[in-house]
N, C-alpha and C positions, 0 to 999 in steps of 0.2 A: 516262563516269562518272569515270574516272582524272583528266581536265581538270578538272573543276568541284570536285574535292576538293583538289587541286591549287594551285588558285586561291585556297579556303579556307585553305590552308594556308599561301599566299604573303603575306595579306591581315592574317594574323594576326602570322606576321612581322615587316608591316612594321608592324603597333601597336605589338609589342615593341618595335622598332628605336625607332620614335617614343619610347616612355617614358623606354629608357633614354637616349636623346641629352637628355631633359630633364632626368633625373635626375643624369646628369655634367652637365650646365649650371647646374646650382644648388650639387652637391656638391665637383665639381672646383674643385682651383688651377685657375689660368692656366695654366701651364705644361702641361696634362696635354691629351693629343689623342684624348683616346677620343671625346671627343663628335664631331669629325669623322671616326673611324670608322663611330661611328653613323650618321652622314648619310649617310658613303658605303655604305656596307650596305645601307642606309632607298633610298638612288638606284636601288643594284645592282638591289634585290628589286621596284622598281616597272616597272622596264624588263623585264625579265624573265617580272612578271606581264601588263605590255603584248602581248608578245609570246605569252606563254602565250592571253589574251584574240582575240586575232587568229587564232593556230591552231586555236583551238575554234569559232571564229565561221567558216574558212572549212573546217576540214571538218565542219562541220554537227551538231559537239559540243554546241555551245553557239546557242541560238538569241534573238534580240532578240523583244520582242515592246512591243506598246502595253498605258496603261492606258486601255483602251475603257469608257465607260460603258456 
């Protein structure tokens, strides 16, 4: 249960991350580097939910499933 909230939590993250890199990309000077902070943050926290995703998947945290008609 810890993993999949987890995840939740990473996923939401990186939406933040996403707005505000847009938001310093309209608001900012040139000169100002938050927005590639953002990005790298936004990178950090998708690697990391990768890896999160793979831990749950291989110990049986988290399971794949089809949509079967």
């Amino acid at each position: 249960m810890f993993i999949k909230i987890a995840i939740i939590v990473i996923l939401v993250l990186i939406l933040a991350s996403l707005f505000f890199g847009a938001f310093f990309l309209v608001k900012d000077e040139s000169k100002s580097t938050r927005m590639i902070g953002s990005l790298t943050v936004r990178v950090a926290l998708s690697v990391i939910l990768f890896i999160l995703l793979l831990v749950g998947y291989f110990t049986g945290a988290i399971q794949p499933h089809g949509l079967h008609p």
